[in-house]
PQR file of N, CA, C, O and H, with PARSE charges and radii, in Angstrom:
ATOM      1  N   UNK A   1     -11.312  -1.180   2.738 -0.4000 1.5000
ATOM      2  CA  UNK A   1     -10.641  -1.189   4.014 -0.0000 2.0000
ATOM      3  C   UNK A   1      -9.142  -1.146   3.771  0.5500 1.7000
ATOM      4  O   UNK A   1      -8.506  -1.543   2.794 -0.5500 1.4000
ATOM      5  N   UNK A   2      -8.704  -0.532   4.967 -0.4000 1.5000
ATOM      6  CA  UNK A   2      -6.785  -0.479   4.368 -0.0000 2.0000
ATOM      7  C   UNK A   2      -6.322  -0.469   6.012  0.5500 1.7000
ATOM      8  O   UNK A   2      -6.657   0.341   6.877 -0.5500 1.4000
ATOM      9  H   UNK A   2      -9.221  -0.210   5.760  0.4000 1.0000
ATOM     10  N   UNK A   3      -5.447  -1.640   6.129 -0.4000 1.5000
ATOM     11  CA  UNK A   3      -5.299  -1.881   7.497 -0.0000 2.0000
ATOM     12  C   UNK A   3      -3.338  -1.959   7.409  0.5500 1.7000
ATOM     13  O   UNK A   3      -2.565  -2.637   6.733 -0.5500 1.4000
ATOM     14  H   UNK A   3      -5.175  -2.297   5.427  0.4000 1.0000
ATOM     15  N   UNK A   4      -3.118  -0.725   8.629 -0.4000 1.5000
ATOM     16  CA  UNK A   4      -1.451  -0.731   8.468 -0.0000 2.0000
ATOM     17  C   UNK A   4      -1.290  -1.845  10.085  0.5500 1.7000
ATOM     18  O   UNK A   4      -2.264  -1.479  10.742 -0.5500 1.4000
ATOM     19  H   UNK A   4      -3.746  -0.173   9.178  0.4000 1.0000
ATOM     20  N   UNK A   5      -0.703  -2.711  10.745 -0.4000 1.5000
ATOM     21  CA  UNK A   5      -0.129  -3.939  11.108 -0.0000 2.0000
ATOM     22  C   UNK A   5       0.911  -3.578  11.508  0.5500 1.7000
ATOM     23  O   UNK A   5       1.561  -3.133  10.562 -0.5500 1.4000
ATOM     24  H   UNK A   5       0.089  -3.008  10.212  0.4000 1.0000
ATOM     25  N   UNK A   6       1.829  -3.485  13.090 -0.4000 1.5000
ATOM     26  CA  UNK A   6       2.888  -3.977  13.238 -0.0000 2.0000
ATOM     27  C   UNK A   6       3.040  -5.138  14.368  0.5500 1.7000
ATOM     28  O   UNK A   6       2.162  -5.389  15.193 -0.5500 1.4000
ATOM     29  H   UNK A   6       1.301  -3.846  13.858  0.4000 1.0000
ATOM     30  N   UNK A   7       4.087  -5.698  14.291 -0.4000 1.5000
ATOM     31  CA  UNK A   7       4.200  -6.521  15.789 -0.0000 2.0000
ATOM     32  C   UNK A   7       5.101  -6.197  16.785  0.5500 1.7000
ATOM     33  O   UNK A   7       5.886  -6.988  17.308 -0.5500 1.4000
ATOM     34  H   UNK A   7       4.800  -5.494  13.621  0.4000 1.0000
ATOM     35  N   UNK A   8       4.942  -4.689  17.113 -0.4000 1.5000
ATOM     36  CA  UNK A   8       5.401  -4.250  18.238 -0.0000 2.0000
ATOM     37  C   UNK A   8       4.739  -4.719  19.912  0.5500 1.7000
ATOM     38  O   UNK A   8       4.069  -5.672  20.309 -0.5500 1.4000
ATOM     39  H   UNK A   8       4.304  -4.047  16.688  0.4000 1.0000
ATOM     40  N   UNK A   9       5.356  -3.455  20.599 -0.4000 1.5000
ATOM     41  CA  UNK A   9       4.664  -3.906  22.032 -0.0000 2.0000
ATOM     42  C   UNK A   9       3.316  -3.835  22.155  0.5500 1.7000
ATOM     43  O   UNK A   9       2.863  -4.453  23.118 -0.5500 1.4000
ATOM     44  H   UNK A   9       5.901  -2.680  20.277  0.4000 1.0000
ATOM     45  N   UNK A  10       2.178  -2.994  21.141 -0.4000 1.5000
ATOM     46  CA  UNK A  10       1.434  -2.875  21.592 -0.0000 2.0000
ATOM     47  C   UNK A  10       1.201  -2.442  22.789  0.5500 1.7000
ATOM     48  O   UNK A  10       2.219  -2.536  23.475 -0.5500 1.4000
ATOM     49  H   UNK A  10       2.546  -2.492  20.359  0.4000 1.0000
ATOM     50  N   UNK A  11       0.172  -1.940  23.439 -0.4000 1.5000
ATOM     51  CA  UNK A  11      -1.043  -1.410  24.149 -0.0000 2.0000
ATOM     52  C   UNK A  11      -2.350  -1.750  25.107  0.5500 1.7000
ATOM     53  O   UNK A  11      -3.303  -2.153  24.440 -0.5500 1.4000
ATOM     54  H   UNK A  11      -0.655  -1.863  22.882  0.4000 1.0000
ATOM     55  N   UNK A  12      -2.560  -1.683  26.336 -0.4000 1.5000
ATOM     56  CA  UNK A  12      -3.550  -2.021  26.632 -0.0000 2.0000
ATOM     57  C   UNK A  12      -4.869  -1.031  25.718  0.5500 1.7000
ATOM     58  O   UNK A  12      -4.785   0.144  25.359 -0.5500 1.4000
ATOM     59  H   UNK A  12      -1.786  -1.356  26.877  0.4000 1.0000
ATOM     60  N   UNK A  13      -6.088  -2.044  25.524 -0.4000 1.5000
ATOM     61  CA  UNK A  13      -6.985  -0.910  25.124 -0.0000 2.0000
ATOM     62  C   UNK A  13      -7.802  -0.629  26.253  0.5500 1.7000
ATOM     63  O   UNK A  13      -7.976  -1.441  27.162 -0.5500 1.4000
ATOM     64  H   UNK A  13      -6.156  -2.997  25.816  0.4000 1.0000
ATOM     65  N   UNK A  14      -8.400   0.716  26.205 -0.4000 1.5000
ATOM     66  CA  UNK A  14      -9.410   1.028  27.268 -0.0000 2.0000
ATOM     67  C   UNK A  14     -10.691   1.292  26.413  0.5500 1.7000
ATOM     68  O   UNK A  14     -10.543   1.546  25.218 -0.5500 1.4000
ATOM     69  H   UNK A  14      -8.258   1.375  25.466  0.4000 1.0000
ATOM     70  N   UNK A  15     -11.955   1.244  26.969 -0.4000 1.5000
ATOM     71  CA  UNK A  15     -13.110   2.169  26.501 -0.0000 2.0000
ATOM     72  C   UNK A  15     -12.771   3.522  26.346  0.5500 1.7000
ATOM     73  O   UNK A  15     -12.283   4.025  27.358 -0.5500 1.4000
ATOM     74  H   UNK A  15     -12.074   1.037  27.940  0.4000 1.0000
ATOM     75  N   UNK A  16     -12.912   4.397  25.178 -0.4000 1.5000
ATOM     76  CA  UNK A  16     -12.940   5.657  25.197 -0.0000 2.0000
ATOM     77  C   UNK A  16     -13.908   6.185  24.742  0.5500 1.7000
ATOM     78  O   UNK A  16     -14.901   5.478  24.915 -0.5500 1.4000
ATOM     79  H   UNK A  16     -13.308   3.988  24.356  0.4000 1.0000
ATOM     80  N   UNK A  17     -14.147   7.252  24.149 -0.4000 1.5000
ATOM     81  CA  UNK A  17     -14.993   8.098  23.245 -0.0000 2.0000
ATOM     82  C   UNK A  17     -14.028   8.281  21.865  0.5500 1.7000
ATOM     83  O   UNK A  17     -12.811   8.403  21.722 -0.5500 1.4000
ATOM     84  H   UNK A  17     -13.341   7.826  24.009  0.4000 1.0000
ATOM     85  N   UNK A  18     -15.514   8.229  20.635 -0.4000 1.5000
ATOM     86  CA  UNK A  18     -14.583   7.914  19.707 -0.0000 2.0000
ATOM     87  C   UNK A  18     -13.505   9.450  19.259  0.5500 1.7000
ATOM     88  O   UNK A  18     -14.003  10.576  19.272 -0.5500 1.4000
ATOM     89  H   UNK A  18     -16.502   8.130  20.751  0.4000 1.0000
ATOM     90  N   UNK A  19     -12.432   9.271  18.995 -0.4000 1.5000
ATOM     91  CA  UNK A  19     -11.632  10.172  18.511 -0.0000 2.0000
ATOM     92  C   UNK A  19     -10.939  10.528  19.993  0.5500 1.7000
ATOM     93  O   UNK A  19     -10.111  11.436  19.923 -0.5500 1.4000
ATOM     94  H   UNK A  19     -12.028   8.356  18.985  0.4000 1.0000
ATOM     95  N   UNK A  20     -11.117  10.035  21.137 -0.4000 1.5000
ATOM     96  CA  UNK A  20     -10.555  10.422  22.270 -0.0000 2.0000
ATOM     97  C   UNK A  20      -8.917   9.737  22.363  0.5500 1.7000
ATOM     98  O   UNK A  20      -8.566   8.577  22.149 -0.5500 1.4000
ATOM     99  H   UNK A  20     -11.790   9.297  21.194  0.4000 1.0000
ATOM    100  N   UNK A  21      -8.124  10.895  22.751 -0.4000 1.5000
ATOM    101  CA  UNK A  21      -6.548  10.213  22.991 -0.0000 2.0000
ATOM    102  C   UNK A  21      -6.338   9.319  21.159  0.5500 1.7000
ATOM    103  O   UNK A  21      -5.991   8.168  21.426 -0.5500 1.4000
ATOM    104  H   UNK A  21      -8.409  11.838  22.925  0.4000 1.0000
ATOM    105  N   UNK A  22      -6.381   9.391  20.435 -0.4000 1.5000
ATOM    106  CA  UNK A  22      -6.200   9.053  19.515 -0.0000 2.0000
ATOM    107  C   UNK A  22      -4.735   9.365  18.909  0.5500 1.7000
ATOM    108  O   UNK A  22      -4.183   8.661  18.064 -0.5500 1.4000
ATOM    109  H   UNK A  22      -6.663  10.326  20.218  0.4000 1.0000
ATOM    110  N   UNK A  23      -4.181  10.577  19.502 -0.4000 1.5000
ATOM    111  CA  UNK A  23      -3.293  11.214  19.400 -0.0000 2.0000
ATOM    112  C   UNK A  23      -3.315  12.159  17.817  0.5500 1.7000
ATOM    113  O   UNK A  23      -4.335  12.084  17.132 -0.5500 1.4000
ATOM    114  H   UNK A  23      -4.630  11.149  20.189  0.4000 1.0000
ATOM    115  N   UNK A  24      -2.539  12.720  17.501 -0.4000 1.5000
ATOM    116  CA  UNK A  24      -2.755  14.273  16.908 -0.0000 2.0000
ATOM    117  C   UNK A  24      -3.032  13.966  15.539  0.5500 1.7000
ATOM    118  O   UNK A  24      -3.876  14.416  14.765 -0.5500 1.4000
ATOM    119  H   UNK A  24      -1.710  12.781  18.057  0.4000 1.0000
ATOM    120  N   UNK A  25      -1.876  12.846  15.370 -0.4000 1.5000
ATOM    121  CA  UNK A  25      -1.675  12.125  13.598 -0.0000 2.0000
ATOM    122  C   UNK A  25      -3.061  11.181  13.407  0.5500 1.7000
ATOM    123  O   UNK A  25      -3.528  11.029  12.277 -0.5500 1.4000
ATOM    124  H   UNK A  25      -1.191  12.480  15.999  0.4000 1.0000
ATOM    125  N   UNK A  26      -3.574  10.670  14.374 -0.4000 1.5000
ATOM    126  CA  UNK A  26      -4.810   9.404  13.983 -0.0000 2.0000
ATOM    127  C   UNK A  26      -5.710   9.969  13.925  0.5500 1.7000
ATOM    128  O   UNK A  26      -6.564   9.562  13.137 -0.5500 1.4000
ATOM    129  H   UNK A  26      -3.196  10.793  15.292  0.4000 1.0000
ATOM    130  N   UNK A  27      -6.037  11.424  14.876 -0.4000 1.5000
ATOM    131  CA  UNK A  27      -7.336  12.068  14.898 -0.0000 2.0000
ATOM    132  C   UNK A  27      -7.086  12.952  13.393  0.5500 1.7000
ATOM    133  O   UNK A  27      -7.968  13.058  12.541 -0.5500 1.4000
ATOM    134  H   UNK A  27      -5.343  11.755  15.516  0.4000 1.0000
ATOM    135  N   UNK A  28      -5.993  13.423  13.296 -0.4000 1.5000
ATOM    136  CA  UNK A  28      -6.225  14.085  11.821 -0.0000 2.0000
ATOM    137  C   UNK A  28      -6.712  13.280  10.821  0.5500 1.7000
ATOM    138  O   UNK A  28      -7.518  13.822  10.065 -0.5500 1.4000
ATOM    139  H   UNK A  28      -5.276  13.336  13.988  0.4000 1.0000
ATOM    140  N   UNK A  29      -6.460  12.224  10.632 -0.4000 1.5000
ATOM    141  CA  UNK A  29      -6.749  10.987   9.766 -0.0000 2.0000
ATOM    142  C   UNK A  29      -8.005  11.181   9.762  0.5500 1.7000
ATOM    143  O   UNK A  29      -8.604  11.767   8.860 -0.5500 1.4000
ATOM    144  H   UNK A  29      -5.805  11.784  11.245  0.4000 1.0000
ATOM    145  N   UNK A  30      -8.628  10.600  10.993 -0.4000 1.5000
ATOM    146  CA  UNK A  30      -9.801  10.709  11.323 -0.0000 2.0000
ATOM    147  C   UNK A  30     -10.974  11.810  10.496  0.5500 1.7000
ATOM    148  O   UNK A  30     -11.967  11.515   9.832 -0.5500 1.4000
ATOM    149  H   UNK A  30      -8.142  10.124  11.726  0.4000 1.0000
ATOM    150  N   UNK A  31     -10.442  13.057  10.820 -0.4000 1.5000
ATOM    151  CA  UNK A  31     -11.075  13.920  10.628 -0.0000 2.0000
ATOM    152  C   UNK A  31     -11.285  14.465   8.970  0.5500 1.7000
ATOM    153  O   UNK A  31     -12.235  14.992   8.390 -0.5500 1.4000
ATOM    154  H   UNK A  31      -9.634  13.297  11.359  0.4000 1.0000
ATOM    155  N   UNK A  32      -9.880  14.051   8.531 -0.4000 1.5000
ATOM    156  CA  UNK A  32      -9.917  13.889   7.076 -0.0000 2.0000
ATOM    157  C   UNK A  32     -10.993  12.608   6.212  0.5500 1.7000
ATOM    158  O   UNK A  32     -11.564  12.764   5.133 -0.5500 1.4000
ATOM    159  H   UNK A  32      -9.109  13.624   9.002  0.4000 1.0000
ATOM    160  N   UNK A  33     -11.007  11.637   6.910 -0.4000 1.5000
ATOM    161  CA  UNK A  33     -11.528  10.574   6.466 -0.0000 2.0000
ATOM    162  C   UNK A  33     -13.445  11.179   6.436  0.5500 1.7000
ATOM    163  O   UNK A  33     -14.169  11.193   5.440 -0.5500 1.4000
ATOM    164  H   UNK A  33     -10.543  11.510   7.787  0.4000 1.0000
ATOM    165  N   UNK A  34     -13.795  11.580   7.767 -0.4000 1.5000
ATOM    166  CA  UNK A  34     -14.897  12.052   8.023 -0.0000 2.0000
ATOM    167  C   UNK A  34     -15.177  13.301   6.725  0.5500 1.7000
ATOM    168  O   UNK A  34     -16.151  12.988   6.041 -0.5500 1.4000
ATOM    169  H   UNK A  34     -13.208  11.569   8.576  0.4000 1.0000
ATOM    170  N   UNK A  35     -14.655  14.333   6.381 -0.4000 1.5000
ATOM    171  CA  UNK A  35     -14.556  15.331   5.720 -0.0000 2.0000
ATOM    172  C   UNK A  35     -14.340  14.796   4.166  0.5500 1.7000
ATOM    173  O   UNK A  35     -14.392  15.729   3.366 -0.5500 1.4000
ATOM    174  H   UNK A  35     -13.863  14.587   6.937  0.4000 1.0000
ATOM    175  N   UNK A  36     -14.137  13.658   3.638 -0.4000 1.5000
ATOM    176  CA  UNK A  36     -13.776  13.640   2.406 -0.0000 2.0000
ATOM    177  C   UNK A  36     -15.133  11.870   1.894  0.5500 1.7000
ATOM    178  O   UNK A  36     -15.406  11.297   0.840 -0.5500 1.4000
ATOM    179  H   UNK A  36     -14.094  12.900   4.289  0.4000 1.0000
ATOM    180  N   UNK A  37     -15.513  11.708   3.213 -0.4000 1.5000
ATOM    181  CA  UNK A  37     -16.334  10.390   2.717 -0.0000 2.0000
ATOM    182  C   UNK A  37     -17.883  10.598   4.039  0.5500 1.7000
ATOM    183  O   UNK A  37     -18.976  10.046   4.166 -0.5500 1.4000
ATOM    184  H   UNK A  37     -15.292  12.174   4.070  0.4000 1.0000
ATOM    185  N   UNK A  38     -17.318  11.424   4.597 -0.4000 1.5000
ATOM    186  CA  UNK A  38     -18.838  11.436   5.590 -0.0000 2.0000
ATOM    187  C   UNK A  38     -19.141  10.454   6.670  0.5500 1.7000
ATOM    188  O   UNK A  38     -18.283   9.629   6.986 -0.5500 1.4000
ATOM    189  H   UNK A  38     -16.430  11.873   4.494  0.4000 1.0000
ATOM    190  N   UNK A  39     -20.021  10.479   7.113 -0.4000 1.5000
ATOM    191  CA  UNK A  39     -20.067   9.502   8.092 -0.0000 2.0000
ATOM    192  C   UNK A  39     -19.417   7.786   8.181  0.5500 1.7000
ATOM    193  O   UNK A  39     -18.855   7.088   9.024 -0.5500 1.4000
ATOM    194  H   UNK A  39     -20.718  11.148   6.857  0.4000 1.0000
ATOM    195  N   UNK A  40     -19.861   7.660   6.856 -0.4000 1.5000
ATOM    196  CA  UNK A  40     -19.520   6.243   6.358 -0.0000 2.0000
ATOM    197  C   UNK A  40     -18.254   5.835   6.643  0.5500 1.7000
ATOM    198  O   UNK A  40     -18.196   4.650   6.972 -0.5500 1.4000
ATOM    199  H   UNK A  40     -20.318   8.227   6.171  0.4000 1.0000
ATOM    200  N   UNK A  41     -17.406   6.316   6.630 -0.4000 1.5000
ATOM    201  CA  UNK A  41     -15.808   6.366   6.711 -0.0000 2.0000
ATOM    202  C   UNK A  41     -15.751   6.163   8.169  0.5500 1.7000
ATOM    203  O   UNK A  41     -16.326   6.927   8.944 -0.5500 1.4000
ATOM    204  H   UNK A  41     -17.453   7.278   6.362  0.4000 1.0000
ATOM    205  N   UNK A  42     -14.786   4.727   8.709 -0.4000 1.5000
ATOM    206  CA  UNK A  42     -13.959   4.702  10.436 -0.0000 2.0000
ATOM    207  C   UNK A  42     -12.766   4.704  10.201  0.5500 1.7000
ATOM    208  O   UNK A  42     -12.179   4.642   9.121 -0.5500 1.4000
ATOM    209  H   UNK A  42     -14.318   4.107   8.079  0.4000 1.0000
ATOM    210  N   UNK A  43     -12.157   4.822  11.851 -0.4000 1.5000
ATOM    211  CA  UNK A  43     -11.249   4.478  11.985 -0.0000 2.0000
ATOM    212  C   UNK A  43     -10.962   3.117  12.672  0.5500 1.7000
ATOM    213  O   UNK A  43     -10.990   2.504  11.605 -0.5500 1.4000
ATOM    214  H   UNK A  43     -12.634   4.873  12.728  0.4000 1.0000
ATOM    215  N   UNK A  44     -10.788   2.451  13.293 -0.4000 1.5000
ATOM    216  CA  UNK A  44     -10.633   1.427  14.143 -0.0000 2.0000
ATOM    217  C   UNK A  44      -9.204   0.905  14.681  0.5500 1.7000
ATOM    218  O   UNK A  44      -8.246   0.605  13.968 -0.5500 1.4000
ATOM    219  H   UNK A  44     -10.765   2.949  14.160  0.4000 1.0000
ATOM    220  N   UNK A  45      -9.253   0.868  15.870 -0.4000 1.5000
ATOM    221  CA  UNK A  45      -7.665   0.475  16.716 -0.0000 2.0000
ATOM    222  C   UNK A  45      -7.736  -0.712  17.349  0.5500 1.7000
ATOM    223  O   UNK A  45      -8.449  -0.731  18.352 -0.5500 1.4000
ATOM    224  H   UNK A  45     -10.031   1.112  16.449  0.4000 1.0000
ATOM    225  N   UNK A  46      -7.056  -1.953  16.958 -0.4000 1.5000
ATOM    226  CA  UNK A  46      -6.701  -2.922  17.888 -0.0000 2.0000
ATOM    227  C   UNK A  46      -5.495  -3.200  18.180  0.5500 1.7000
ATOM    228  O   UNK A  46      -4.669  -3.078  17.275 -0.5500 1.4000
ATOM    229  H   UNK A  46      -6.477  -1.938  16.143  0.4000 1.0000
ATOM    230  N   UNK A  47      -5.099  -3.595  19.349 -0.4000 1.5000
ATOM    231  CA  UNK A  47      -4.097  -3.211  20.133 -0.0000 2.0000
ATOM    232  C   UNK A  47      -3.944  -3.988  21.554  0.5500 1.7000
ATOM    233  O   UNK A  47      -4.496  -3.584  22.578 -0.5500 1.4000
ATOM    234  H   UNK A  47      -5.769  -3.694  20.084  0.4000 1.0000
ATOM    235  N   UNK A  48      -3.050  -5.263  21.489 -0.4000 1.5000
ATOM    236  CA  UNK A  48      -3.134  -5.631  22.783 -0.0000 2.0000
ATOM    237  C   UNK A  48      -1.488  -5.869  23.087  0.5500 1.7000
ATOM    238  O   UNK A  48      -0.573  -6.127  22.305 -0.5500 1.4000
ATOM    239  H   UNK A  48      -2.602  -5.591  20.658  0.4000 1.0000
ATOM    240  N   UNK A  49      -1.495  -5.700  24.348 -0.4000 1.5000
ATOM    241  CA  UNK A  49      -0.132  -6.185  25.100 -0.0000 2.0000
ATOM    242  C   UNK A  49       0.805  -7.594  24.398  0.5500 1.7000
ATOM    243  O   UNK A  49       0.645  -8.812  24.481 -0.5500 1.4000
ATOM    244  H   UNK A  49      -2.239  -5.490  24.983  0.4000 1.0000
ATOM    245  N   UNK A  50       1.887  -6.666  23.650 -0.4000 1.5000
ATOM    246  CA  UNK A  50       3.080  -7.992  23.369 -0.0000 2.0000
ATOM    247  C   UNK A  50       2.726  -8.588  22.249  0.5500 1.7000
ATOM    248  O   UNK A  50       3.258  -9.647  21.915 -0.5500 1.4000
ATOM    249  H   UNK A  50       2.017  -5.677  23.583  0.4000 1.0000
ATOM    250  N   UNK A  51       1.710  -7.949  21.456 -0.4000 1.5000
ATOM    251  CA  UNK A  51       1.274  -8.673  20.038 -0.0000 2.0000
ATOM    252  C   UNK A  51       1.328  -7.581  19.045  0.5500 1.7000
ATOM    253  O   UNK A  51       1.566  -7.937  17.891 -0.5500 1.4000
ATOM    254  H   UNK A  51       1.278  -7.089  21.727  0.4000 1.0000
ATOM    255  N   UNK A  52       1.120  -6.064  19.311 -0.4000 1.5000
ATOM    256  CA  UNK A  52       1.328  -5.429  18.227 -0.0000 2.0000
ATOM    257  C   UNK A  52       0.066  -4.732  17.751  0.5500 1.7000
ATOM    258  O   UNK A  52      -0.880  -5.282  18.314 -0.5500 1.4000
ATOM    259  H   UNK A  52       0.926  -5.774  20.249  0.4000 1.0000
ATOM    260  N   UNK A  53      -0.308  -3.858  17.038 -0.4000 1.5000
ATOM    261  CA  UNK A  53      -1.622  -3.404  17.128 -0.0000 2.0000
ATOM    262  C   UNK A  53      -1.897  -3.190  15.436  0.5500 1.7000
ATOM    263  O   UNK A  53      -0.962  -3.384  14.658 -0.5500 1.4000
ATOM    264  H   UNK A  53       0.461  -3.411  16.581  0.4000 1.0000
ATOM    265  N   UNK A  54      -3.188  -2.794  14.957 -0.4000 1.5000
ATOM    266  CA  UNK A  54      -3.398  -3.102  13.723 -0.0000 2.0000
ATOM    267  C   UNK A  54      -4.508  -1.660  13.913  0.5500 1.7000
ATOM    268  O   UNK A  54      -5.370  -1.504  14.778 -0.5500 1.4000
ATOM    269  H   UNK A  54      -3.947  -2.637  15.589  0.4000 1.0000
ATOM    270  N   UNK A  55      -4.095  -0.658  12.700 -0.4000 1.5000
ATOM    271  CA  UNK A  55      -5.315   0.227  12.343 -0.0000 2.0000
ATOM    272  C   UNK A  55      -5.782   0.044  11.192  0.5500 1.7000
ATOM    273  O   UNK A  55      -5.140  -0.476  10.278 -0.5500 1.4000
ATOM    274  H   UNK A  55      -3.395  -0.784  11.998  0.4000 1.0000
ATOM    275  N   UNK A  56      -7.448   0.622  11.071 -0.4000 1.5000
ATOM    276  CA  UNK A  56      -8.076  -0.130  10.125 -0.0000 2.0000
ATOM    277  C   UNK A  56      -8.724   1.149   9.491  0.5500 1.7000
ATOM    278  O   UNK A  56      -9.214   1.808  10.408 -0.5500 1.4000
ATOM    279  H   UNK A  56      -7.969   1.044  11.813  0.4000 1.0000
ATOM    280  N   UNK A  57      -8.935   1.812   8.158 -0.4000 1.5000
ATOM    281  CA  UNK A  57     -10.119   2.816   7.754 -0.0000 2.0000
ATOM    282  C   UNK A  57     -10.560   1.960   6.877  0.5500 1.7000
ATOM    283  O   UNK A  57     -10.015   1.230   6.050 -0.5500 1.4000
ATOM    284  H   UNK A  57      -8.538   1.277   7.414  0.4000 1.0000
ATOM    285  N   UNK A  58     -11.767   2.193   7.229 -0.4000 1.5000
ATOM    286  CA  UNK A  58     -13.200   2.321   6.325 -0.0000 2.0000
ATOM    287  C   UNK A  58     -13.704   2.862   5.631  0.5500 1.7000
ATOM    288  O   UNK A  58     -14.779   3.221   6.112 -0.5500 1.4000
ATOM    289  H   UNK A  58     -12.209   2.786   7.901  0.4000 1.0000
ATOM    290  N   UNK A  59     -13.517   3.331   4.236 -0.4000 1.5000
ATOM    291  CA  UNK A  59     -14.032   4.297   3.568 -0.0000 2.0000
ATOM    292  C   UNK A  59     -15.024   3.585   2.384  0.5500 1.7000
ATOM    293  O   UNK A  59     -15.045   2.451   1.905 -0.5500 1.4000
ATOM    294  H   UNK A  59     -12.644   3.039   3.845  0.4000 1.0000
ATOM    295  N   UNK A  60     -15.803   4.760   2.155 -0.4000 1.5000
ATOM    296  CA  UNK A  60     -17.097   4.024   0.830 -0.0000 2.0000
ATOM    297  C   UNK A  60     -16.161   4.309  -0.389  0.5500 1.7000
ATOM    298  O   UNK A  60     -15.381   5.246  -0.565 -0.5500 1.4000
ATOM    299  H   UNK A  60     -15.787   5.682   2.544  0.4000 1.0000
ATOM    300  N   UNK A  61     -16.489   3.130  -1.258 -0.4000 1.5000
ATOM    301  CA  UNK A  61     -15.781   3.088  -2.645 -0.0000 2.0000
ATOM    302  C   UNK A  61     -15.784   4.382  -3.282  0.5500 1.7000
ATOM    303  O   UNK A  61     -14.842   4.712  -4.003 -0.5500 1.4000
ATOM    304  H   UNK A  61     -17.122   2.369  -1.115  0.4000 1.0000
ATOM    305  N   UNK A  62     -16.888   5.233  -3.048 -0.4000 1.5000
ATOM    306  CA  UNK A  62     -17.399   6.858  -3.767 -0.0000 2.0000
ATOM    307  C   UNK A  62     -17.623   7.730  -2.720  0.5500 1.7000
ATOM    308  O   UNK A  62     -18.181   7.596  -1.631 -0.5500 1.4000
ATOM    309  H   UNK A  62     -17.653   4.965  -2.463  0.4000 1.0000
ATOM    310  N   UNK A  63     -16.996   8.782  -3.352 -0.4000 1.5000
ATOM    311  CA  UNK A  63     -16.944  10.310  -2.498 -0.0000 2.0000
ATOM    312  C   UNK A  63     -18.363  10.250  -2.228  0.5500 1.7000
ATOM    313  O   UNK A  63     -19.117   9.587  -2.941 -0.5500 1.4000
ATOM    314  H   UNK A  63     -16.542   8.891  -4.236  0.4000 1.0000
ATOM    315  N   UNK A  64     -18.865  11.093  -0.958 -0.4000 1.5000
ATOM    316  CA  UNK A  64     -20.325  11.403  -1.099 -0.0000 2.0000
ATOM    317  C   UNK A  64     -20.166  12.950  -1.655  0.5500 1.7000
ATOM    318  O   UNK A  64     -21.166  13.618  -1.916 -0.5500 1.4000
ATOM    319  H   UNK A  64     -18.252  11.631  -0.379  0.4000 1.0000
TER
END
């Protein structure tokens, strides 16, 4: 896991679909992560109002 952290304004979160509004740089991530480890590999966004938000990937120790 490799989680980047700031304590900015943060974000309300909403329900989305995954990879939805992610914006251009997180979905590329995304899509790289998917393409180089397969399903196994997330992304994850937490993010609340006035605390700052934290992203998280998930990748398997080995390429598939």
């Amino acid at each position: 896991m490799i989680r980047v952290q700031d304590n900015g304004e943060g974000f309300q979160q909403q329900s989305r679909k995954d990879g939805e509004h992610l914006g251009f740089a997180l979905y590329n991530i995304q899509q790289r992560l998917y393409y180089y480890f397969g399903e196994r590999a997330q992304l994850r966004i937490e993010s609340s109002p006035h605390h700052g938000t934290s992203v998280f990937f998930f990748r398997p120790k080995e390429r598939m």
